[in-house]
LOMI-562327 format. One record per residue (C-alpha): x, y, z; chain; residue number from 1. Coordinates in nm, 3 decimals, decimal comma. Layout:
> u; v; w; cadena; num
> X; Y; Z; A; NUM
...
END
This chain:
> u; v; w; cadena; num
> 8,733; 4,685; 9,929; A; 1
> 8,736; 5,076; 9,943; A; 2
> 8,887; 5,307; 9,750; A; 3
> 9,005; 5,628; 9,884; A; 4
> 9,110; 5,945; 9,699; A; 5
> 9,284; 6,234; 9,888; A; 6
> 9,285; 6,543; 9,622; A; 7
> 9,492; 6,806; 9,682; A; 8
> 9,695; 7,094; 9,529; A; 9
> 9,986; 6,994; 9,455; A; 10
> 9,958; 6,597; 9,429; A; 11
> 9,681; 6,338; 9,455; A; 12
> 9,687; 6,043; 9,704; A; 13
> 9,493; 5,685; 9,659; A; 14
> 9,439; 5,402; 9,907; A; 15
> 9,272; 5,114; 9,903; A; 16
> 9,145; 4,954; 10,224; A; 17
> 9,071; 4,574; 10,308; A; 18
> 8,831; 4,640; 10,594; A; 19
> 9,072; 4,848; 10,843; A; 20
> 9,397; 4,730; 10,666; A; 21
> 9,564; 4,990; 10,422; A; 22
> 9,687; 4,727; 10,114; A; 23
> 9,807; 4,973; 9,905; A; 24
> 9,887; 5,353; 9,862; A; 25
> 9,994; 5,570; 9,567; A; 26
> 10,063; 5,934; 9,456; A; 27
> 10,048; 6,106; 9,123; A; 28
> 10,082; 6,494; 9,042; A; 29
> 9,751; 6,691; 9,076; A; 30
> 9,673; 6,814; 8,741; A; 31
> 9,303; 6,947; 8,647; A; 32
> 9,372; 6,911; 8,275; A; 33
> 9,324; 6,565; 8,338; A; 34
> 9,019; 6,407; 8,178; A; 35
> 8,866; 6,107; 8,397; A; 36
> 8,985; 5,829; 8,163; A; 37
> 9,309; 5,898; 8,200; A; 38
> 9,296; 5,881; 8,589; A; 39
> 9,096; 5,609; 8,551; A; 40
> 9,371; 5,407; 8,296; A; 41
> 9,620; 5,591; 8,539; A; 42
> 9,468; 5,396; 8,865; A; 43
> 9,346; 5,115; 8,700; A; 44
> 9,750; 5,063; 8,619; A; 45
> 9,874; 5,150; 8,961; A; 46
> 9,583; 4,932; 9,105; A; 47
> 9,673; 4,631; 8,896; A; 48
> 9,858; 4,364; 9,115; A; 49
> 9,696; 4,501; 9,404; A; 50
> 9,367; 4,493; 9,383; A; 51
> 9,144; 4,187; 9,228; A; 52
> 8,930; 4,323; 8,921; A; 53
> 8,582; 4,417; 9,049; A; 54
> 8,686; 4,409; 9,406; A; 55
> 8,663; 4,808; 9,485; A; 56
> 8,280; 4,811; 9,641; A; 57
> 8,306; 5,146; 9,809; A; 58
> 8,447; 5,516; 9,707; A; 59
> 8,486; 5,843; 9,891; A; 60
> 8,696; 6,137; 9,855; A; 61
> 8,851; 6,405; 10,011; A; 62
> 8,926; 6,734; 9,777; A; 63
> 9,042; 7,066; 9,780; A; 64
> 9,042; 7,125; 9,448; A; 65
> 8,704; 7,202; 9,324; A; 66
> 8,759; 7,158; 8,930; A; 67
> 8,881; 6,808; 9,000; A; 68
> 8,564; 6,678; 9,198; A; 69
> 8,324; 6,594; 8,888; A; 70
> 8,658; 6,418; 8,716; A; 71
> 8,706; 6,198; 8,989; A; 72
> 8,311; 6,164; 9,039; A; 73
> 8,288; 6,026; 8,666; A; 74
> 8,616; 5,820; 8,677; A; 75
> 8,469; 5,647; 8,972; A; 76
> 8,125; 5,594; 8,792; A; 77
> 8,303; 5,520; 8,456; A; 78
> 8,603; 5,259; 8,585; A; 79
> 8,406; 5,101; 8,879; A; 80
> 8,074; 5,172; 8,829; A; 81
> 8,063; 5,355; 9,194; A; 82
> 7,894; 5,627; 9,324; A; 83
> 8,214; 5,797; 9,484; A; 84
> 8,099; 5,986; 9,839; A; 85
> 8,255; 6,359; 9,910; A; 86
> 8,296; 6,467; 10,226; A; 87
> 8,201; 6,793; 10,325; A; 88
> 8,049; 6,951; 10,649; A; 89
> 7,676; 6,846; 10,613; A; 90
> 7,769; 6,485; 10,619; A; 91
> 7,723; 6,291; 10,961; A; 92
> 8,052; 6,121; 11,036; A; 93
> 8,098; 6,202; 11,427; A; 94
> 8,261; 6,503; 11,419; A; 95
> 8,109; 6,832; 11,547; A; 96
> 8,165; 7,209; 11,409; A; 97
> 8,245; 7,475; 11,635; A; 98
> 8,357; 7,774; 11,379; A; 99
> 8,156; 8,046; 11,237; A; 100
> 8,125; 7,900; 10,891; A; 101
> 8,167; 7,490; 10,880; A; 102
> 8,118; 7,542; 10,503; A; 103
> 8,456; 7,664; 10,482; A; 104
> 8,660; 7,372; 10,637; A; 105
> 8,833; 7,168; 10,410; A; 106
> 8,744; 6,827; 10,372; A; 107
> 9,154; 6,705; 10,416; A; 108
> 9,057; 6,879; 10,736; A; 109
> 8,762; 6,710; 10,857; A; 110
> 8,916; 6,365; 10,793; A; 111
> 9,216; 6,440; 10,963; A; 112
> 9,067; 6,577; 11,253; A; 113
> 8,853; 6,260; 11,290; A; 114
> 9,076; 6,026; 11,231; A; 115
> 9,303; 6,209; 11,529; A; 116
> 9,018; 6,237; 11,778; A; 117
> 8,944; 5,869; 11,635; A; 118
> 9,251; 5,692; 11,727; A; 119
> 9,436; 5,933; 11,948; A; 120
> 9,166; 6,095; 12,122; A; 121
> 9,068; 6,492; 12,223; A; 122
> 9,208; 6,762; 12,275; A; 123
> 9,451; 6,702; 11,945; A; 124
> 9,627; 6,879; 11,709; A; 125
> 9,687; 6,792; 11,380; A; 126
> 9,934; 6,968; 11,121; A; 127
> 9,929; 6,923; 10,806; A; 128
> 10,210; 6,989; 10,498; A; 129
> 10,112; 7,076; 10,175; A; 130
> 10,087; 7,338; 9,965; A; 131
> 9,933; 7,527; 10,310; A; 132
> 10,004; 7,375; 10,602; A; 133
> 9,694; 7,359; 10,836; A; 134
> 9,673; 7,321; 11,210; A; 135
> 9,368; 7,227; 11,333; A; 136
> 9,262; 7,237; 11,668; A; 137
> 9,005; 6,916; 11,808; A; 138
> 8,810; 6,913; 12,117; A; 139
> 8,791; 6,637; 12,397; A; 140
> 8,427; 6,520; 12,258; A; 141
> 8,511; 6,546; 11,953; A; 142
> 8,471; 6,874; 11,775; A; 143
> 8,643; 7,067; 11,540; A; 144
> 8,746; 7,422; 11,658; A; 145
> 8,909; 7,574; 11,365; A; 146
> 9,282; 7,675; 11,366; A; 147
> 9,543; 7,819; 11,148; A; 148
> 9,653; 7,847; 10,794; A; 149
> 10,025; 7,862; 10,667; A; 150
> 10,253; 7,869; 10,329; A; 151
> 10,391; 7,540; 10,360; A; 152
> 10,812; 7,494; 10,346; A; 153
> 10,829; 7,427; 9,912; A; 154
> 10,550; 7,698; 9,833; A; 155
> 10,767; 7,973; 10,078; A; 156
> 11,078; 7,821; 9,868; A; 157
> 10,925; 7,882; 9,505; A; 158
> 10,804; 8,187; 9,588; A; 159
> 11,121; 8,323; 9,708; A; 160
> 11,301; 8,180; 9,386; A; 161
> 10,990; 8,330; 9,188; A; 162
> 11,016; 8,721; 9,354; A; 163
> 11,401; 8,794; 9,431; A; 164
> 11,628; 8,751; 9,152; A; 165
> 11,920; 8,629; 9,317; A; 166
> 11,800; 8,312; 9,513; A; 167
> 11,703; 8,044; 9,405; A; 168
> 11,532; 7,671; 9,515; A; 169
> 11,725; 7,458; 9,742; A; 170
> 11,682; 7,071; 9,871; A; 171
> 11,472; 7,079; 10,166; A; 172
> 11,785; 7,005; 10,465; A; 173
> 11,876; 7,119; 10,775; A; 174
> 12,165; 7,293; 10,776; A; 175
> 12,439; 7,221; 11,110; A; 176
> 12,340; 7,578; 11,214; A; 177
> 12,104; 7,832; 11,185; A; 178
> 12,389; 8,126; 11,141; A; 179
> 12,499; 8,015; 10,791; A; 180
> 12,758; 8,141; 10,570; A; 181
> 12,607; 8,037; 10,220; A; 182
> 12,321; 8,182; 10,035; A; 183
> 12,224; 7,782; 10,022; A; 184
> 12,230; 7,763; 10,387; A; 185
> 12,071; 8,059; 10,455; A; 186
> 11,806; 7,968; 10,271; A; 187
> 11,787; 7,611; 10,421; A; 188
> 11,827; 7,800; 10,761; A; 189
> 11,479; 7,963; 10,697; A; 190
> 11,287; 7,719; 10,520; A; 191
> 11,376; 7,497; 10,807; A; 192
> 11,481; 7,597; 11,146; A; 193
> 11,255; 7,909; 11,073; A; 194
> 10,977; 7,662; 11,003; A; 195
> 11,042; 7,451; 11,318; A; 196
> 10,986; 7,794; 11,540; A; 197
> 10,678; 7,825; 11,323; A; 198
> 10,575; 7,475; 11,425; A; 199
> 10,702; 7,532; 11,802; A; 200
> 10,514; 7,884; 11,793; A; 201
> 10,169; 7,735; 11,700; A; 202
> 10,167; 7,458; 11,855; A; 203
> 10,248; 7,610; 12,183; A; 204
> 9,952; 7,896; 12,134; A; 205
> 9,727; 7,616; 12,087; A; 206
> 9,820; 7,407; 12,367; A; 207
> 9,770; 7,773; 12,578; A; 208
> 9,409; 7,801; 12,435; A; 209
> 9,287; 7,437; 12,447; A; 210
> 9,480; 7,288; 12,754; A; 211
> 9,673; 6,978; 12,827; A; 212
> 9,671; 6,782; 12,467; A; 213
> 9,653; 6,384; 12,402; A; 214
> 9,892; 6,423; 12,062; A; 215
> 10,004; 6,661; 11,851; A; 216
> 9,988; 6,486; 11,513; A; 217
> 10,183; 6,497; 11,169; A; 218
> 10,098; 6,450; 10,855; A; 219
> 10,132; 6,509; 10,467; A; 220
> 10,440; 6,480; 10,251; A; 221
> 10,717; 6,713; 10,467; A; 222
> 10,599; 6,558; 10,824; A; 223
> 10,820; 6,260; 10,841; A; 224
> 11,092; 6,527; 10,755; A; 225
> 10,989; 6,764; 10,998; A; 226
> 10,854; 6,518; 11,283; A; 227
> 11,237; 6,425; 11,420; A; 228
> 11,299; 6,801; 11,421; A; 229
> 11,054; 6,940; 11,722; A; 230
> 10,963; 6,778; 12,000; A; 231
> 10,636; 6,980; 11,938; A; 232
> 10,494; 6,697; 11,716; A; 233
> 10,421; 6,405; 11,899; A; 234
> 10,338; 6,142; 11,645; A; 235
> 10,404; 6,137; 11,225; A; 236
> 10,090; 5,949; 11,074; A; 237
> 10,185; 5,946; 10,656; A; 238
> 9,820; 5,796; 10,674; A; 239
> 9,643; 6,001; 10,868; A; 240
> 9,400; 6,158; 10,560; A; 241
> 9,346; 5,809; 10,433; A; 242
> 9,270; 5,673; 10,801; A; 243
> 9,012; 5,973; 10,785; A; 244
> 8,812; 5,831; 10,467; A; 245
> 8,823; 5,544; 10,566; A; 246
> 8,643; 5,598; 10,885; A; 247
> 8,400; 5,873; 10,714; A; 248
> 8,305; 5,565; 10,508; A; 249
> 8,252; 5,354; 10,805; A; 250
> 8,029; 5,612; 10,986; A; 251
> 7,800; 5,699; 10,645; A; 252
> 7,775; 5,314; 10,599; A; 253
> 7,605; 5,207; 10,932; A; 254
END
């Protein structure tokens, strides 16, 4: 079995794969004060029911926080006695570079991208919610052409409850219209309908630069909120980042 990790800013993803079947996934809160034996004990519980004892034979990860990478390195070594893969740019998985510095792309990035041009083929989009929300732009053989970098809908919330002293967070809904009469629903209004035009906006000036697209794809926690909101985004893949691993792990293994 393989065990995937997707670390990212705000919250940390794990999967576990049966050859191409997903059997489990699970979430917990990104924290870097976190020692590797306690996301080790932390997995091991989630695991347990799941997954056999001693039946994880593979690792990779995916991170974007730096701090975190020799935790989960040693909880890997330490719980399951595995030498846990990273992906990065240098590695061979079938996916080309075509930006001025591959050394910056994000390795959520690079797994998305193939597993869109993987099992939806190229041209493709993929956009991804987070903390940022990326859209990344894939070619028709395959390569990565870079693409664009946004606040994503709960960081443009908190910071708006952070800096102006008379709003505050709301639950991420779309209000009936975008002319609101509420402070609540004008704030709603923006974080969503204004987000959708973002979305729309993007996706559109992509489309313009790269030509007739096979899918515009979805992922990350907001997409399945987002997805039935815009008929910009073709497909919502929850998966998509684990999908990614999975098949980076597949390409370093043959």
């Amino acid at each position: 079995m393989l065990l995937v990790l997707d670390v990212s800013n705000t919250s940390t993803k794990f999967g576990v794969y049966d050859g191409e079947r997903l059997v489990g996934s699970w979430r917990v809160n990104t924290d870097v004060r976190q020692t590797a034996d306690e996301y080790g004990i932390l997995l091991s519980r989630l695991i347990e029911g799941t997954v056999q004892q001693g039946a994880i034979s593979d690792c990779i990860m995916s991170s974007v926080v730096p701090p975190l990478n020799a935790t989960f390195l040693e909880m890997a070594e330490r719980c399951f006695g595995l030498e846990c893969l990273v992906v990065s740019h240098q590695l061979d998985l079938g996916l080309a570079f075509r930006t001025e510095d591959p050394a910056e792309t994000g390795a959520d990035r690079i797994v998305n991208s193939l597993a869109a041009y993987k099992t939806y083929g190229g041209p493709c989009i993929v956009v991804k919610f987070g903390t940022a929300t990326t859209f990344d732009a894939v070619s028709a053989d395959g390569a990565f052409l870079g693409g664009a970098i946004a606040a994503g809908p709960r960081l443009s919330l908190d910071a708006l409850a952070a800096r102006a002293a008379r709003l505050y967070t709301v639950e991420l809904r779309a209000p009936p219209r975008a002319i609101s009469t509420t402070t609540t629903g004008n704030l709603q209004s923006g974080v969503v309908w204004g987000y959708v035009g973002l979305i729309e906006g993007l996706v559109a000036r992509f489309k313009a630069e790269l030509g007739p697209v096979k899918a515009v794809v979805a992922t990350g926690w907001e997409a399945q909120f987002y997805g039935p909101l815009t008929a910009a985004i073709d497909v919502v893949n929850p998966n998509l980042t684990l999908e990614g691993l999975r098949l980076a792990c597949e390409a370093l293994r043959r």
